[in-house]
SEPABA-190113 format. One line per 5 residues: their letters; for each residue x, y, z of N, C-alpha, C, O, CB. Coordinates in nm, 3 decimals. Each point is the difference from the previous one (the first is absolute). Glycine has a CB too. Layout:
a	X:Y:Z:X:Y:Z:X:Y:Z:X:Y:Z:X:Y:Z; ...
***
This chain:
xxxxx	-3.973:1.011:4.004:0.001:-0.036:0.140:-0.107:0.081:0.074:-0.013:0.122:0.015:0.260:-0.180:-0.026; -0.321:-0.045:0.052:-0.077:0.129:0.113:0.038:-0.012:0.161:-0.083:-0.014:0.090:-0.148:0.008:-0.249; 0.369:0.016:0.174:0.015:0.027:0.147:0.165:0.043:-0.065:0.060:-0.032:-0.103:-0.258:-0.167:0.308; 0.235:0.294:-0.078:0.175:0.012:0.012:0.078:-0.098:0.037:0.107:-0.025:-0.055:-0.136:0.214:0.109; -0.016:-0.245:0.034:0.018:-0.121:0.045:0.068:-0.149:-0.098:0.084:-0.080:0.040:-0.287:0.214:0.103
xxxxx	0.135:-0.132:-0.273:-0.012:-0.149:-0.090:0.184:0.043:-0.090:0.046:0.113:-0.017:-0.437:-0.160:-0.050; 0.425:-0.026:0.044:0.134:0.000:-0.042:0.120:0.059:0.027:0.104:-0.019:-0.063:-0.227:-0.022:-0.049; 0.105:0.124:0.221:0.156:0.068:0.071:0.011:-0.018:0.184:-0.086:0.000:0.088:0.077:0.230:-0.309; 0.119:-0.242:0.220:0.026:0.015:0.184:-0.048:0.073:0.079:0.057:-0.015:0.108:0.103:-0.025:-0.141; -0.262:0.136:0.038:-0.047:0.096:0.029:-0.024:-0.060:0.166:0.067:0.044:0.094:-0.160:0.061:-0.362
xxxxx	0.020:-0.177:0.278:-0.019:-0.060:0.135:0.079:-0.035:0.062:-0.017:0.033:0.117:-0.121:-0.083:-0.167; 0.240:-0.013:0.030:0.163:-0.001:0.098:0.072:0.104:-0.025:0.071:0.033:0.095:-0.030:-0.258:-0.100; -0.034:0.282:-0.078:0.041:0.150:-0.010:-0.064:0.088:0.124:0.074:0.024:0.096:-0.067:-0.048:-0.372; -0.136:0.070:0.279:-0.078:0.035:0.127:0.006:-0.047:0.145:-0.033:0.064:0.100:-0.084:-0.043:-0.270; 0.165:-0.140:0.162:0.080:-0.084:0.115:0.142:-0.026:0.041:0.027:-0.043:0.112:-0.198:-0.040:-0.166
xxxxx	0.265:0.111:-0.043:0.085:0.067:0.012:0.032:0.149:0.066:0.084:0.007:0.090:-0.100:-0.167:-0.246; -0.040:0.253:0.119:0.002:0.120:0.042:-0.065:0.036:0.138:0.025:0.098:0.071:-0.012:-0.069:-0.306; -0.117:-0.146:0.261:-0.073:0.032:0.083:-0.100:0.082:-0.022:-0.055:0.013:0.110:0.211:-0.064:-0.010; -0.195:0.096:-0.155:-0.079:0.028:-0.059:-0.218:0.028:0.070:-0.092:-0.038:-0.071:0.362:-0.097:-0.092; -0.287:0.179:0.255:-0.175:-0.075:0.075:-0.066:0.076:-0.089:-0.106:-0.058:-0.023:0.103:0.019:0.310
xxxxx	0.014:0.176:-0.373:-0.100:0.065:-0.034:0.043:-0.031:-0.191:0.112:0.001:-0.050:-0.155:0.203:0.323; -0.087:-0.227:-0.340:0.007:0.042:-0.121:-0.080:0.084:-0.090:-0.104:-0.045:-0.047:0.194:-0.120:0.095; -0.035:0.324:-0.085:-0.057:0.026:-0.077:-0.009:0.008:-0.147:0.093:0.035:-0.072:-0.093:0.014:0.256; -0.131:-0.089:-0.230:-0.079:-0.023:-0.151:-0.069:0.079:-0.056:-0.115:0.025:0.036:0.098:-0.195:0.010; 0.085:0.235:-0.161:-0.083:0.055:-0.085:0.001:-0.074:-0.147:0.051:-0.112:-0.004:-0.016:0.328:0.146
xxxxx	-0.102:-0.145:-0.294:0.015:-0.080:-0.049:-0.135:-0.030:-0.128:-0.113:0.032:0.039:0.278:-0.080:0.196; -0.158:0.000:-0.356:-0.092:-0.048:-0.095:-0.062:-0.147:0.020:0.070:-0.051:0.087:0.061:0.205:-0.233; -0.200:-0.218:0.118:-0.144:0.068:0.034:-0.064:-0.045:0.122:0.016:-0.102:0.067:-0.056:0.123:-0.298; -0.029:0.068:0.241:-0.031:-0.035:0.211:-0.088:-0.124:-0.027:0.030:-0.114:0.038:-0.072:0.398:0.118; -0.015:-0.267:-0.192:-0.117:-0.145:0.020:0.044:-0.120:-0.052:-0.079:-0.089:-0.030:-0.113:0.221:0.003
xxxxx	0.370:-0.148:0.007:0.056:-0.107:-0.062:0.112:-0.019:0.066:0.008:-0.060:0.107:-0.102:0.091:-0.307; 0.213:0.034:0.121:0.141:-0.024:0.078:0.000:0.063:0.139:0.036:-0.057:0.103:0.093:0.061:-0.325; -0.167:0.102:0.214:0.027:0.121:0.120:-0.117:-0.137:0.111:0.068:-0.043:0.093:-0.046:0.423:-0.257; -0.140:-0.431:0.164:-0.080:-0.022:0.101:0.114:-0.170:0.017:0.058:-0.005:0.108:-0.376:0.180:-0.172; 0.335:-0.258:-0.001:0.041:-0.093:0.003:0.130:0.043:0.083:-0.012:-0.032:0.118:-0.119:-0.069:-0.324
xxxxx	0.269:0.174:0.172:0.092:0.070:0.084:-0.028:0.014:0.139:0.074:-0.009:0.098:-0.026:0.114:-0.283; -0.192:-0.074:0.171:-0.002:0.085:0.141:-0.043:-0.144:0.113:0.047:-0.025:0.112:-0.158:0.329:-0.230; 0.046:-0.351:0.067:-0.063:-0.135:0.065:0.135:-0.100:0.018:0.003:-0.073:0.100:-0.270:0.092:-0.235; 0.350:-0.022:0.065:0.140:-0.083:0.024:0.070:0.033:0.084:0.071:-0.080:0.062:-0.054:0.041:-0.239; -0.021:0.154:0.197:0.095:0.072:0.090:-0.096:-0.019:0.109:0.035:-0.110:0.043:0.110:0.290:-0.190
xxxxx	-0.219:-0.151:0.201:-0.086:-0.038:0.115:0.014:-0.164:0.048:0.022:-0.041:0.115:-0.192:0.240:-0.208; 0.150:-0.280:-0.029:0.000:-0.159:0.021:0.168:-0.043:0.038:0.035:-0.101:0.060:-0.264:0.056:-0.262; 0.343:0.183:0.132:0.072:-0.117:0.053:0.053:0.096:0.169:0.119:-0.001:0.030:-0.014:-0.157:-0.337; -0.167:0.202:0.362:0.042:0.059:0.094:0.032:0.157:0.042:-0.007:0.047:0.114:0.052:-0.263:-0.153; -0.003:0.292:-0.096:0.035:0.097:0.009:-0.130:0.102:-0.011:-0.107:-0.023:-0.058:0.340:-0.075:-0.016
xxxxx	-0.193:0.228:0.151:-0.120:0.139:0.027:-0.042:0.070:-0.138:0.076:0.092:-0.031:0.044:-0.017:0.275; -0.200:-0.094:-0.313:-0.010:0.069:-0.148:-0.053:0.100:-0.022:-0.123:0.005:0.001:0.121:-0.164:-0.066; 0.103:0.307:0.029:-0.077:0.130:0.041:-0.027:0.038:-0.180:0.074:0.034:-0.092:0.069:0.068:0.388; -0.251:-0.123:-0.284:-0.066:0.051:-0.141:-0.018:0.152:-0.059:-0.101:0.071:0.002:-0.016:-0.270:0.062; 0.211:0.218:-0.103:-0.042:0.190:-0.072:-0.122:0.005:-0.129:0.025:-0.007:-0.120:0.281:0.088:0.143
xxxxx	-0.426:-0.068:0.030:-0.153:0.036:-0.089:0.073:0.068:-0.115:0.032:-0.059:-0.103:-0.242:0.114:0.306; 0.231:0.053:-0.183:0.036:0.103:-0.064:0.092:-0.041:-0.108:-0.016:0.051:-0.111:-0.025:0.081:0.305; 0.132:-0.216:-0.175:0.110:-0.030:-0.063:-0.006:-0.122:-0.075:0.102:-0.044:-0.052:0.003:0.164:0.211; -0.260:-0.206:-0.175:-0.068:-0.068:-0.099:-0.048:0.025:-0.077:-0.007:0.121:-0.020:-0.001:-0.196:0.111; -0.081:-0.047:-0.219:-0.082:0.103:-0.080:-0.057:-0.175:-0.094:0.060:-0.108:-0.008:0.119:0.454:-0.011
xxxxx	-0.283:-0.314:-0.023:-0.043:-0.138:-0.074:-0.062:0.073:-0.123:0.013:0.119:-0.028:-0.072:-0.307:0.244; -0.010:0.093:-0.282:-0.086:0.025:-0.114:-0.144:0.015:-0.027:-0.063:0.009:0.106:0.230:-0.100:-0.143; -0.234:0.096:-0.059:-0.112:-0.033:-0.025:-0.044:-0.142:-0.049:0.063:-0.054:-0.090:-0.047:0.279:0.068; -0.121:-0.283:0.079:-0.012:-0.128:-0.048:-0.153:-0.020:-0.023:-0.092:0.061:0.055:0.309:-0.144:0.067; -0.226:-0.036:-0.237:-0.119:-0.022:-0.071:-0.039:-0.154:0.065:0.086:-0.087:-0.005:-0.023:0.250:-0.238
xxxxx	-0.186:-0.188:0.300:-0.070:-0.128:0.013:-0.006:-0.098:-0.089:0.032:0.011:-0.118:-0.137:0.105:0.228; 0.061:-0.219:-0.053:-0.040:-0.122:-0.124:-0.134:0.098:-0.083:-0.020:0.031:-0.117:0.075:-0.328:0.293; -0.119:0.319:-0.067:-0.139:0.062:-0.047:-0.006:0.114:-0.107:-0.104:0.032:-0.057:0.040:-0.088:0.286; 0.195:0.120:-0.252:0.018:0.134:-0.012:-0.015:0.122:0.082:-0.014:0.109:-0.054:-0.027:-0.213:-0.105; 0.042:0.090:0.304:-0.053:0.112:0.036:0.202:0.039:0.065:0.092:-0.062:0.052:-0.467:0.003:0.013
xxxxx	0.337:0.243:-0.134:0.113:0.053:0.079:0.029:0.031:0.107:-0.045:0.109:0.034:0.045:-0.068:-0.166; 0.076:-0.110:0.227:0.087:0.113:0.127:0.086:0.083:-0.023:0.091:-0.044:-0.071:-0.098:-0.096:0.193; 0.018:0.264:-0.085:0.111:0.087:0.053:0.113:-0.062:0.078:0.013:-0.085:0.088:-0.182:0.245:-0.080; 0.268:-0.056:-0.103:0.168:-0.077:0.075:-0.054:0.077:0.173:0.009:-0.076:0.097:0.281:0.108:-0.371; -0.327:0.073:0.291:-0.020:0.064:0.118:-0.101:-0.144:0.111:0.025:-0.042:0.113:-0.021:0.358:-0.271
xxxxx	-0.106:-0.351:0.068:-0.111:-0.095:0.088:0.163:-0.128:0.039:0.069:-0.006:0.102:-0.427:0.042:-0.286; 0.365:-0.107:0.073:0.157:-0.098:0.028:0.061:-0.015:0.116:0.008:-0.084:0.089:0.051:0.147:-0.274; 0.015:0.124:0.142:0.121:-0.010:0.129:-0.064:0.017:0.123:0.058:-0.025:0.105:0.130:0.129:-0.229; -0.344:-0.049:0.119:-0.037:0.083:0.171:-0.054:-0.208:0.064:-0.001:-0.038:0.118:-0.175:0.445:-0.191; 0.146:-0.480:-0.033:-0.052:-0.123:0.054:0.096:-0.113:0.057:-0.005:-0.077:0.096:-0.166:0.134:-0.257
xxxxx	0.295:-0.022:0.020:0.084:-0.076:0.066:0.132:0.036:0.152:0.083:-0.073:0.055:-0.158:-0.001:-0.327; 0.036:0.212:0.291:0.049:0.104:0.153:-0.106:-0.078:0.078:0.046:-0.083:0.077:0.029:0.379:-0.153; -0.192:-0.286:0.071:-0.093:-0.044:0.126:0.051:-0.141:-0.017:-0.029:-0.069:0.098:-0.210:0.234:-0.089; 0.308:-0.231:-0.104:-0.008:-0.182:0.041:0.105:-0.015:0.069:0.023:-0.088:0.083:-0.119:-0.020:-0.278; 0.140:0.166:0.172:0.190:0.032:0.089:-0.019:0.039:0.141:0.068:-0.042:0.094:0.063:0.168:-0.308
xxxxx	-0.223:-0.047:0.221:-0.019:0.042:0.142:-0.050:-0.032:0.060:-0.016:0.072:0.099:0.041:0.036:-0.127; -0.085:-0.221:0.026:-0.027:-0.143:0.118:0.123:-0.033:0.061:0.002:-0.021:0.121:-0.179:-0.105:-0.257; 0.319:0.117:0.045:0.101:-0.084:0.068:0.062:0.072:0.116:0.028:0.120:-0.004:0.019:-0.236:-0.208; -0.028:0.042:0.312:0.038:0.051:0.194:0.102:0.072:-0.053:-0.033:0.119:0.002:-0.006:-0.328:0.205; 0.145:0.195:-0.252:0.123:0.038:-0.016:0.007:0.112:-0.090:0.084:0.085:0.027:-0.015:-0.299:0.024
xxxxx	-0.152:0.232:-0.166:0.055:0.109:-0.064:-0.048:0.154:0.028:-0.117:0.025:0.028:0.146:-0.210:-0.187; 0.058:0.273:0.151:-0.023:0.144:-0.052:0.022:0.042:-0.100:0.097:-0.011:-0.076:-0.071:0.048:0.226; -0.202:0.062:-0.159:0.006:0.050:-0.102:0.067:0.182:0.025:0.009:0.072:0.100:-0.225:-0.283:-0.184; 0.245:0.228:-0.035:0.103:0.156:0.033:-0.021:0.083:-0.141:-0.036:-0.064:-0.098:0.271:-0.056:0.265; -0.213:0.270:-0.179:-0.024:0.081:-0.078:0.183:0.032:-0.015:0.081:0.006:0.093:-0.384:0.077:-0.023
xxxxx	0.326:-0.070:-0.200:0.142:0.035:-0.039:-0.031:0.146:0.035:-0.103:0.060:-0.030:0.192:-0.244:-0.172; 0.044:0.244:0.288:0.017:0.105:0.025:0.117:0.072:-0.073:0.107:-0.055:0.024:-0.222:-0.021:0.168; 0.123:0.184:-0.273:0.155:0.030:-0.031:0.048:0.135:0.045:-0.046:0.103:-0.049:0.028:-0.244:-0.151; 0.105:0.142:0.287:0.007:0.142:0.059:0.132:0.071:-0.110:0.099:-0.046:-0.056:-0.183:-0.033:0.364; 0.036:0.176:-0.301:0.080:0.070:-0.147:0.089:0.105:0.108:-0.055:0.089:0.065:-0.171:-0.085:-0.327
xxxxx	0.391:-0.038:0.268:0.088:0.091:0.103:0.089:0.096:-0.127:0.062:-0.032:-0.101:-0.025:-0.181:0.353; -0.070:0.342:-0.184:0.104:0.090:-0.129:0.097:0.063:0.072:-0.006:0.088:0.086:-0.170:-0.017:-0.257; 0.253:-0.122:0.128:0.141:0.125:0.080:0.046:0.103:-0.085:0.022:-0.017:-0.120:0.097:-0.162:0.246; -0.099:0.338:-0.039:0.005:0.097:-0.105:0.161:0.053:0.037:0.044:0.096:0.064:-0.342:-0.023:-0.091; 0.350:-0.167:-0.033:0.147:0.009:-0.012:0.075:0.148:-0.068:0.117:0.039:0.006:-0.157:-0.314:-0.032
xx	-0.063:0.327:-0.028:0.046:0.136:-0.130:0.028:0.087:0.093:0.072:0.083:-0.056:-0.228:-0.095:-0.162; 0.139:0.046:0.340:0.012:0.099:0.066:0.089:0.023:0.085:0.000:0.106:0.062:-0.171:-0.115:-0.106
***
C-alpha cells in the first residue's frame, strides 16, 4: 500500500473522533509517507509532518546514476512543502527524570 489511507477506516475513524490535525511519520518518505501526507491534505484534514521521524532509501536511475537516500528525502520535504496546509516539524523528545531515591 502506498497510503494509510487504502484498506482500513482510517478516514471515518479521523471523523469520528474529530480529529482536524494529522500527524505522519513513517517509511518511505518519497512513497507512503508523501502519498499519506497529500491524502490527508486532499481529504480535508491539517497534516503535521515530523522530518525527523521519516527516512527513505537510496535509489538507482534507468540511466544508472545514483541518488542519496539524504538527496530523496530532502526532495521529496521540498515537494511537500508547497502544500497550504501542511507543517513541517522536528521530533522533539524531552527526557523528564524524577529522583525519587531521596
Amino acid at each position: 500500500m502506498n497510503s494509510a489511507f487504502i484498506g482500513i477506516k482510517l478516514e471515518m475513524n479521523l471523523r469520528e473522533e474529530a480529529c482536524p490535525q494529522v500527524v505522519i511519520t513513517g517509511l518511505t518518505t518519497d512513497h507512503c509517507v508523501e502519498t499519506t501526507t497529500r491524502m490527508v491534505g486532499n481529504l480535508g484534514f491539517n497534516p503535521i509532518l515530523v522530518s525527523d521521524a521519516t527516512a527513505t532509501f537510496e535509489r538507482v536511475g534507468p540511466d544508472g546514476t545514483r541518488s542519496s537516500a539524504e538527496l530523496i528525502q530532502q526532495t521529496s520535504l521540498a515537494n511537500l512543502h508547497v502544500m497550504n496546509s501542511l507543517k513541517l516539524c522536528r521530533l522533539r523528545i524531552v527526557l523528564i527524570v524524577y529522583d525519587d531515591w531521596k
